[in-house]
C-alpha positions as CSV (number, residue, x, y, z in Angstrom):
1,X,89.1,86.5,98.2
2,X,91.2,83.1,98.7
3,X,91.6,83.5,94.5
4,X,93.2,86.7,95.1
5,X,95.8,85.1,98.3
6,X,96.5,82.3,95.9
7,X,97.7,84.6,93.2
8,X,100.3,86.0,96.0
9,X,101.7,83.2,97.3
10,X,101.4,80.4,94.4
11,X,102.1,82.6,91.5
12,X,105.1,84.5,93.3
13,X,107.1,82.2,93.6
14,X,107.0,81.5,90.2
15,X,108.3,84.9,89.1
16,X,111.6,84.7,90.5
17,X,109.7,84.7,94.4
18,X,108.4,88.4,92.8
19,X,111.5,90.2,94.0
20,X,111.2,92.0,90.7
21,X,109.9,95.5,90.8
22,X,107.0,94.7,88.1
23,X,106.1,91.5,89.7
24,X,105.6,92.7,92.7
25,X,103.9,95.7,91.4
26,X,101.8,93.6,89.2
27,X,101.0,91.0,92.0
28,X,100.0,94.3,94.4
29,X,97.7,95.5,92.2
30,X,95.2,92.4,91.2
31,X,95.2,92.3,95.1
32,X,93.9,95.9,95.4
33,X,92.3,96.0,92.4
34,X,90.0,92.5,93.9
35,X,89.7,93.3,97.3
36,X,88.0,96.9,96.2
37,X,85.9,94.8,93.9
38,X,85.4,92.3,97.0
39,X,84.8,94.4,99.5
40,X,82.1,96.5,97.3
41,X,80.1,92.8,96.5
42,X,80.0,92.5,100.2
43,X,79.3,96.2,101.4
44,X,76.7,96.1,98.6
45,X,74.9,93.1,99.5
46,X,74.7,94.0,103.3
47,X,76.8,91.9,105.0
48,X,80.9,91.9,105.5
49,X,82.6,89.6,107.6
50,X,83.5,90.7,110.8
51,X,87.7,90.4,110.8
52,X,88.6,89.8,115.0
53,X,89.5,93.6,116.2
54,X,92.6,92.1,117.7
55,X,93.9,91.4,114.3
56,X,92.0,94.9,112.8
57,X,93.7,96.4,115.4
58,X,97.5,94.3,115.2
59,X,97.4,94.9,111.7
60,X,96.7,98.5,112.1
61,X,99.5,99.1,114.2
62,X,102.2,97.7,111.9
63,X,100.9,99.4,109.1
64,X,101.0,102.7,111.3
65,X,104.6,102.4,112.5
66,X,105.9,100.7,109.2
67,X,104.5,103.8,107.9
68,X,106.2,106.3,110.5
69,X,109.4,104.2,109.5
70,X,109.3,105.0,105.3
71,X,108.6,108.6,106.4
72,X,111.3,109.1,109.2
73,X,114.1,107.1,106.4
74,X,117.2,109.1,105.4
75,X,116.5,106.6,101.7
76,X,112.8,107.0,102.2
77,X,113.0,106.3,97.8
78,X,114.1,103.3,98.5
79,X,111.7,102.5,101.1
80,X,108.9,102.8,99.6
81,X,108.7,100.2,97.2
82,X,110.2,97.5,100.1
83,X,107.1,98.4,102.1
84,X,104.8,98.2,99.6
85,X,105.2,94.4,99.3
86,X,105.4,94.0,103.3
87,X,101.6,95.8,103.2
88,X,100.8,92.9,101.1
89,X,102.1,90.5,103.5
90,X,99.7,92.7,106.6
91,X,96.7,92.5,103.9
92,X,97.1,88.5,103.6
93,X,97.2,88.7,107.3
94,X,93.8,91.1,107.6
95,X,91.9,89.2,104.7
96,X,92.7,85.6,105.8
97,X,90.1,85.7,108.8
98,X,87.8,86.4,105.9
99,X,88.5,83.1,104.0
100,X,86.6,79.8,105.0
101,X,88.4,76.8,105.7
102,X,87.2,75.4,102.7
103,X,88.7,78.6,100.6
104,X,92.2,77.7,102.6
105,X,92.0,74.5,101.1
106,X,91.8,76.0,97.7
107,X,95.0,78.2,99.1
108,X,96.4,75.2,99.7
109,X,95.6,73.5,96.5
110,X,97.3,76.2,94.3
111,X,100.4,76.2,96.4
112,X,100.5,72.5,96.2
113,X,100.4,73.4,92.2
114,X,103.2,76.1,92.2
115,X,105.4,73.3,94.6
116,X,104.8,71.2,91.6
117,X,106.2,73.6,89.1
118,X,108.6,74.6,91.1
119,X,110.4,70.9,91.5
120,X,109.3,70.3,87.5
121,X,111.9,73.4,87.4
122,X,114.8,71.5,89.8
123,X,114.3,68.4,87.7
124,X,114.9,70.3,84.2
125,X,117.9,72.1,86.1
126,X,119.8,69.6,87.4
127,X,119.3,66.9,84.3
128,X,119.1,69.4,81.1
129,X,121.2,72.5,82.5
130,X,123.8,70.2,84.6
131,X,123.3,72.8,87.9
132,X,124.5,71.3,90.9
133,X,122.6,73.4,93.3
134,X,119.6,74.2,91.6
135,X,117.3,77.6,92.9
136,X,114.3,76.8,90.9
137,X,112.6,79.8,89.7
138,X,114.0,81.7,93.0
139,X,116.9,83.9,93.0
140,X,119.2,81.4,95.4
141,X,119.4,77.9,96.6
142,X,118.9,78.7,100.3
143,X,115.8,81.1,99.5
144,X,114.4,78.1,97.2
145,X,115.1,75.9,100.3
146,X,113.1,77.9,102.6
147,X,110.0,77.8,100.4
148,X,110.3,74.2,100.1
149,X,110.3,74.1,104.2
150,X,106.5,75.9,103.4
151,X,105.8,73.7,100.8
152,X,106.4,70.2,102.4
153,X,103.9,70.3,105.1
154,X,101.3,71.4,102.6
155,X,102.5,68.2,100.5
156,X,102.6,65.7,103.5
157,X,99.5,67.4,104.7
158,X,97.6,66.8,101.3
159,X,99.0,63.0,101.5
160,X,101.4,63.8,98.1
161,X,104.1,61.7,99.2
162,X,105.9,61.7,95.5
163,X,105.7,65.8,95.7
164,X,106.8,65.2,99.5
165,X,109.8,63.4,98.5
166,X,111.1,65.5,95.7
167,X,110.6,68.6,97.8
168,X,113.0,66.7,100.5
169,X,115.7,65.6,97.8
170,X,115.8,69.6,96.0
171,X,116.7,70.8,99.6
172,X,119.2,68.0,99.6
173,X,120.6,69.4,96.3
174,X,120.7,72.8,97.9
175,X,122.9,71.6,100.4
176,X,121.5,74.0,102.7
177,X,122.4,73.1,106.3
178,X,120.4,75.7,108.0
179,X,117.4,74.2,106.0
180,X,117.5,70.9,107.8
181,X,118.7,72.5,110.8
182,X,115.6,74.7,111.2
183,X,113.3,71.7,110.0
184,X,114.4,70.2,113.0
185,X,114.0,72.6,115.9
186,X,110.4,73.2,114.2
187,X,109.9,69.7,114.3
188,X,111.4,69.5,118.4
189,X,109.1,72.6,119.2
190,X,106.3,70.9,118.1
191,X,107.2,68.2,120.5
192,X,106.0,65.5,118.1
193,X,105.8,61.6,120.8
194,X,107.9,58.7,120.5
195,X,110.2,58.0,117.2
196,X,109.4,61.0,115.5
197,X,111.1,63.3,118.4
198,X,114.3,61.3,118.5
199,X,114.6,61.6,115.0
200,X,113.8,65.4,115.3
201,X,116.8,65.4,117.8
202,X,119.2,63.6,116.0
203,X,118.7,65.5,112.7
204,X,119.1,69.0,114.9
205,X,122.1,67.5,116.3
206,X,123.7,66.6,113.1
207,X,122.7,69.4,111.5
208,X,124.3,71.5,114.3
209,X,127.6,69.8,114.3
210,X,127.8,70.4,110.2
211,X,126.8,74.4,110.8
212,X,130.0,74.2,113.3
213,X,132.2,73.0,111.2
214,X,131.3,75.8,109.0
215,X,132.1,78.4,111.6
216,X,134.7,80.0,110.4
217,X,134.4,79.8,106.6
218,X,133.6,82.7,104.9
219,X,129.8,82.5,104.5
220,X,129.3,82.6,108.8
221,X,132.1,85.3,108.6
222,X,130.3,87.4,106.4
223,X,126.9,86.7,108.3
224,X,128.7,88.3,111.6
225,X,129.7,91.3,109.8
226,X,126.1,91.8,108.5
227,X,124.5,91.0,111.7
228,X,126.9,93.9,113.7
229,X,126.1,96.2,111.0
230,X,122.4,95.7,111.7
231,X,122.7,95.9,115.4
232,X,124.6,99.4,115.2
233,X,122.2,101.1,112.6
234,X,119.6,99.6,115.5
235,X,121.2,101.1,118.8
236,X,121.6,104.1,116.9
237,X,118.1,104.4,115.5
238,X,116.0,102.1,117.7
239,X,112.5,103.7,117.5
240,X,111.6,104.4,114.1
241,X,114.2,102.1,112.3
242,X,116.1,103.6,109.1
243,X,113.1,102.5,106.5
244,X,111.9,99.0,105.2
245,X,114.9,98.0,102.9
246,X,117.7,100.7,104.5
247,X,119.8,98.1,105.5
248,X,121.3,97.7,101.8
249,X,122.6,101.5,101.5
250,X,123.3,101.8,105.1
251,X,125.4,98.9,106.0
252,X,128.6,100.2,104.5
253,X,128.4,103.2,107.0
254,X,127.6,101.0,110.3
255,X,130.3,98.5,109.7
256,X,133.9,98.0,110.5
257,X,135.8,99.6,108.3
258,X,132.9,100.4,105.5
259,X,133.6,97.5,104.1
260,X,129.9,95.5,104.5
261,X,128.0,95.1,101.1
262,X,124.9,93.1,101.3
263,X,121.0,93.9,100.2
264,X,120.0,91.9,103.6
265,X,121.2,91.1,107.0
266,X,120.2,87.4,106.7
267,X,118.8,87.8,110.2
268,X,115.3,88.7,110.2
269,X,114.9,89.9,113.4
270,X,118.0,92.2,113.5
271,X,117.1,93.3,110.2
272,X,113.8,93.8,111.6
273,X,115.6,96.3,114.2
274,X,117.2,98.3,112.0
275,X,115.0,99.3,109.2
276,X,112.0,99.4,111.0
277,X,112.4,99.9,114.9
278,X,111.5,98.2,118.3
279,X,107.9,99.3,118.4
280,X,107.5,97.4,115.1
281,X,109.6,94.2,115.6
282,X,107.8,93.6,119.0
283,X,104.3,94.0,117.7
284,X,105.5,91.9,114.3
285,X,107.1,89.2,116.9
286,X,104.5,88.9,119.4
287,X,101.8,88.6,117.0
288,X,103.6,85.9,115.0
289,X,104.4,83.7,118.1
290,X,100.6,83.6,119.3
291,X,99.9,82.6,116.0
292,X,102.5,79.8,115.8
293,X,101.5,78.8,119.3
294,X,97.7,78.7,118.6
295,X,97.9,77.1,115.5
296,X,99.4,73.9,115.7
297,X,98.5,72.5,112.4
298,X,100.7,71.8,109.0
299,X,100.3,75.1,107.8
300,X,101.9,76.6,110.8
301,X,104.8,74.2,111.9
302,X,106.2,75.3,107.9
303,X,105.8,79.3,109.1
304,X,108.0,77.9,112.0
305,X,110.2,76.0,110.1
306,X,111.1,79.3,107.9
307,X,111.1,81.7,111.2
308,X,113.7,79.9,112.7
309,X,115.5,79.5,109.0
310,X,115.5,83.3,108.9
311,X,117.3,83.8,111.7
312,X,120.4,82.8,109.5
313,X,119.2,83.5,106.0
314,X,117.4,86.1,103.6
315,X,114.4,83.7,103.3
316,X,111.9,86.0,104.5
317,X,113.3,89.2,102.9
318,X,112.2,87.6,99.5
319,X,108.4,88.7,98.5
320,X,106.3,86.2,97.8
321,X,107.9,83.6,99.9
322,X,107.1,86.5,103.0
323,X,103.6,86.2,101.6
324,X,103.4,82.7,101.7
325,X,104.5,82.2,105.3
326,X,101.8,84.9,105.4
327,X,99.1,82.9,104.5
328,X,100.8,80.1,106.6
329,X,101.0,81.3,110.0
330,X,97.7,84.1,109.3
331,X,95.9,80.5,109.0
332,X,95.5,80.3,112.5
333,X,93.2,83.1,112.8
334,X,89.6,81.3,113.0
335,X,86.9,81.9,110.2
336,X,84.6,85.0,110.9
337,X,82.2,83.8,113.2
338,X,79.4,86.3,111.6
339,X,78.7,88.8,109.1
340,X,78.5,93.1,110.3
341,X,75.2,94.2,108.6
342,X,75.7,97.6,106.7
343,X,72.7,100.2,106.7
344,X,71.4,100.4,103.4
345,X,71.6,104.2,103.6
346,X,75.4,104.0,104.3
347,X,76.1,101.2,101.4
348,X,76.6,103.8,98.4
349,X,79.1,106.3,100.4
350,X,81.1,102.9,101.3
351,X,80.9,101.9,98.3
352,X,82.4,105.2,97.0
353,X,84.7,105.4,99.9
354,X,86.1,101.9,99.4
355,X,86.8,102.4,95.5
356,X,88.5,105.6,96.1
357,X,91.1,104.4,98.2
358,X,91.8,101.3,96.1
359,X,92.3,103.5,93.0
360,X,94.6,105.5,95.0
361,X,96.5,103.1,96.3
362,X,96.8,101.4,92.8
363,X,97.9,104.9,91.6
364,X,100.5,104.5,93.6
365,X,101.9,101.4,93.2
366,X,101.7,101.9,89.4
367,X,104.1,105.2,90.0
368,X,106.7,103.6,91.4
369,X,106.5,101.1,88.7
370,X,106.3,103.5,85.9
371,X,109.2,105.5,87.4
372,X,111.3,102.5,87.4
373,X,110.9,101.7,83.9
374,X,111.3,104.9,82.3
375,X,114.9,105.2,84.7
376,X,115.5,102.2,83.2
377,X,114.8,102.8,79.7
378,X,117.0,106.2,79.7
379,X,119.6,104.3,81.7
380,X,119.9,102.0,79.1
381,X,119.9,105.1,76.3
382,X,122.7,106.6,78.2
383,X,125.2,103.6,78.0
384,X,124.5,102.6,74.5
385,X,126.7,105.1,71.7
386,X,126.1,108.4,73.1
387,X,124.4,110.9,70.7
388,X,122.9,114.2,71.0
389,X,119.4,112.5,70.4
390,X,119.7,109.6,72.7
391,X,120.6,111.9,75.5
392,X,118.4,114.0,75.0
393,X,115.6,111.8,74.7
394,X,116.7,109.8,78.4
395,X,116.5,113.2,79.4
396,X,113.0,113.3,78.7
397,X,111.7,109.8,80.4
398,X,114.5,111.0,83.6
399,X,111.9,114.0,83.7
400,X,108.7,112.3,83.3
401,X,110.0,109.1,85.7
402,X,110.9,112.4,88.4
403,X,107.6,112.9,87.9
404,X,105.6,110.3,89.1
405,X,108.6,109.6,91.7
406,X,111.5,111.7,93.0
407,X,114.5,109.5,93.1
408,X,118.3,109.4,93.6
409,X,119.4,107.6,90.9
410,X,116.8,109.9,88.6
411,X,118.6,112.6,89.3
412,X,122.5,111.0,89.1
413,X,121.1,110.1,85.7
414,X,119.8,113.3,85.1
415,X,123.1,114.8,86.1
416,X,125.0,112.9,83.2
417,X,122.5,113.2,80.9
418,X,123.0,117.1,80.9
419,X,126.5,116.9,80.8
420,X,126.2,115.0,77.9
421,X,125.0,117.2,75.9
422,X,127.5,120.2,77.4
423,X,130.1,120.9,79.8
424,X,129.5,124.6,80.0
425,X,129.2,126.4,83.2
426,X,125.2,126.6,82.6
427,X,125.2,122.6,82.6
428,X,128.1,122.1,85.1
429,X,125.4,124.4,87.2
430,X,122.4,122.3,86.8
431,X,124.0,118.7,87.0
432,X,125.2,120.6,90.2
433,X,121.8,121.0,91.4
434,X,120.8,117.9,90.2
435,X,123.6,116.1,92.2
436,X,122.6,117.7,95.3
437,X,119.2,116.5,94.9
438,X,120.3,113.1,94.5
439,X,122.4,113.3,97.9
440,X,119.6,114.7,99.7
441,X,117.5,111.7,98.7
442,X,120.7,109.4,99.4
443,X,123.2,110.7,101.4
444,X,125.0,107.6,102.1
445,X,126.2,107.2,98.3
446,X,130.1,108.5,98.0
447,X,130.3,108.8,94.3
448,X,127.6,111.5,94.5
449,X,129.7,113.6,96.5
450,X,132.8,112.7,94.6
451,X,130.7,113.7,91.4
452,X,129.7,116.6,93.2
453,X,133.1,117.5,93.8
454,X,134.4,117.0,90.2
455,X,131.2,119.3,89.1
456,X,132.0,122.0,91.8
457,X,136.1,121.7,90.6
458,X,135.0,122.3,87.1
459,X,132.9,125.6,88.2
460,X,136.1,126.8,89.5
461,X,134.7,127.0,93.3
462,X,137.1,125.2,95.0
463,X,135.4,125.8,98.7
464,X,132.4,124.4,97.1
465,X,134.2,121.1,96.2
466,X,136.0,120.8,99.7
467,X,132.5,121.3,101.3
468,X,130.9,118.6,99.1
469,X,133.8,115.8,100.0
470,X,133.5,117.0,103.7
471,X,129.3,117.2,104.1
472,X,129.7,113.2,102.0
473,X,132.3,112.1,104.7
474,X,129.6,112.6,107.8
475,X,128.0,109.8,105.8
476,X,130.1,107.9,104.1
477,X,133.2,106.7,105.4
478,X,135.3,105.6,102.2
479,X,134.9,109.9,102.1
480,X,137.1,110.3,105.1
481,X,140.8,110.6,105.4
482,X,142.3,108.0,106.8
């Protein structure tokens, strides 16, 4: 099993923290995929390790509400996928109280390996490619500094002081504030004795003064504007959330004056609010602070360290660096004491049971993944030199992607695709149709209504295009007269 956490959080990282569709997808399934193949090696031998209820039970709930929250979601396309990875991050924390502490120190060893690759990366960054703030393989420099604020207690823990120091000098060279800043409140909450605390205090207040002086340049601006939007879409919503990953297509609609784009909130919590609900954020919080409390070692101080860092940044809205803190703070969940013995006469429907849901869990996982890239081939059809033949073969993968998954942006690109190839009232009909699809699946984009409104013009029905710019400004206010 601790093969199949290291591939999450030390291979991750490594492909671009898997924010990618694919490598998440592809991460997802090798941990299905081996904890099927796990779990039968354990049912089939007898014994399986008995995982605390508390955390059966804590885990269980998350994954029930998250799950109430993807299906109650106005974007519940877009949901999906987002919680897919967050399941992976509730699996670490289920499967972790399965793992020795000798298997966490192989965790810790292949972490220790990707920290490596991922400063070898810095170094070729900053002295062949001349970056000033280099991101690693990461998609930004503050998300690369967060990881590193999980990476260096694993290093100082492990007694690499070289690794230590050049994970301390790239989150120089990110010239993250909030970095530092949150390194030392983790370091004053652990109330460390002596030299080490006034240092912890001095840092903070340095690092507080130079986050002040930033106050009202454009980055903290921005962050306000996020977090209001976040905080609205909450009050408005505040049981089930909007969906795991809403807060990118909603934000325009819960700001002032439309005029918020942003995939994340850069608050964790807030973001946590409104994409997910109350029920969820408490049981998510509560669970994480026992954990931090009871833990007290290296791996856990990091998990602090980022928790507070996400209270200003997008650290923890990035994949595998969510899985890694994971791993981190799910380390303070003791060993199974004992093994559960399974009845040899209820082994083989187990056995069955367990490789049934794997395969359909991996089924859908691959879906979404396979939808994705066949939207993405015909996208790419449709903007290259249009041709009878090209269109009509993105038509075909638009079909076969609608398939596997019903989508918004399937069905936009359906829409064109038809028109391409006519502009009679037969395809002015069915893009129509295929346009309203797409705004039932995403109401909260305006150029599908204005595209419906051009489609309904060209029809002739005027009342029909009225209709469509007034249904599109209940959502969307860049729709509304001012």
């Amino acid at each position: 099993m601790w093969v199949l956490i290291a591939i999450l959080v030390a291979a991750g990282p490594l492909l671009r923290g898997a924010w990618d569709l694919w490598a998440q997808t592809l991460l997802l399934l090798i941990a299905a995929a081996g904890t099927s193949v796990w779990l039968c090696a354990k049912v089939a031998s007898g014994q399986v390790p008995a995982i605390p209820r508390t955390v059966l039970l804590w885990v269980g709930g998350l994954a029930l509400l998250g799950g109430v929250a993807v299906g109650a979601s106005p974007v519940a396309a877009y949901a999906a996928p987002e919680w897919h990875w967050r399941l992976g991050g509730l699996w670490v924390f289920a499967v972790v109280a399965g793992v020795s502490d000798e298997d966490r120190g192989r965790v810790d060893a292949a972490a220790h390996a990707a920290a490596w690759a991922l400063v070898l990366v810095v170094a070729w960054q900053l002295l062949a490619e001349g970056r000033a703030r280099p991101p690693a393989s990461l998609l930004k420099e503050n998300i690369f500094a967060g990881a590193c604020l999980l990476l260096l207690p694993l290093a100082v823990q492990r007694r690499d002081y070289v690794l230590t120091a050049a994970l301390a000098a790239a989150m120089l060279w990110t010239r993250s504030v909030g970095v530092w800043l949150a390194l030392a409140l983790a370091g004053i909450l652990a109330r460390p004795r002596g030299t080490s605390r006034a240092l912890a205090i001095g840092l903070a207040l340095v690092c507080a003064a130079a986050a002040l002086a930033k106050f009202r340049a454009p980055a903290a601006l921005d962050r306000f504007a996020w977090w209001g939007a976040a905080w609205r879409m909450f009050l408005e919503q505040p049981w089930t959330g909007w969906g795991p990953g809403a807060f990118a297509y909603l934000a325009p609609v819960f700001s002032k004056g439309g005029q918020v784009f942003t995939l994340y909130a850069h608050q964790s919590v807030l973001e946590s609010l409104a994409e997910t609900g109350f029920g969820y954020t408490v049981l998510l919080c509560g669970g994480l602070a026992w954990m931090l409390w009871a833990g007290r070692s290296w791996r856990t101080f990091g998990a602090a360290a980022v928790l507070l860092q996400s209270c200003w940044d997008l650290t923890l809205s990035i994949p595998a660096v969510y899985w890694l803190f994971c791993f981190c703070a799910g380390s303070s969940i003791r060993p199974a004491p004992r093994q559960v013995e399974v009845p040899r006469a209820l082994r083989l429907p187990a056995i069955v049971l367990i490789l049934g849901a794997g395969a359909l869990l991996s089924k859908g996982l691959w879906d979404v993944w396979q939808a994705d890239r066949l939207r993405v081939m015909a996208r790419a059809l449709l903007e290259d030199p249009p041709s009878p033949g090209r269109t009509r073969a993105a038509a075909d993968l638009l079909a076969e992607s609608i398939g596997l998954q019903d989508h918004p942006d399937s069905r936009i690109l359906l829409a064109e695709a038809g028109l391409g190839l006519g502009a009679g009232p037969g395809a002015l009909a069915e893009a129509a149709g295929e346009l309203e699809t797409a705004a039932g699946l995403n109401p909260y984009r305006a150029g599908t209504w204005k595209g419906l409104e051009t489609v309904y013009r060209g029809l002739g029905d005027e009342t029909a295009a009225a209709d469509a710019l007034r249904r599109g400004a209940a959502f969307c206010p860049s729709l509304r007269s001012p």
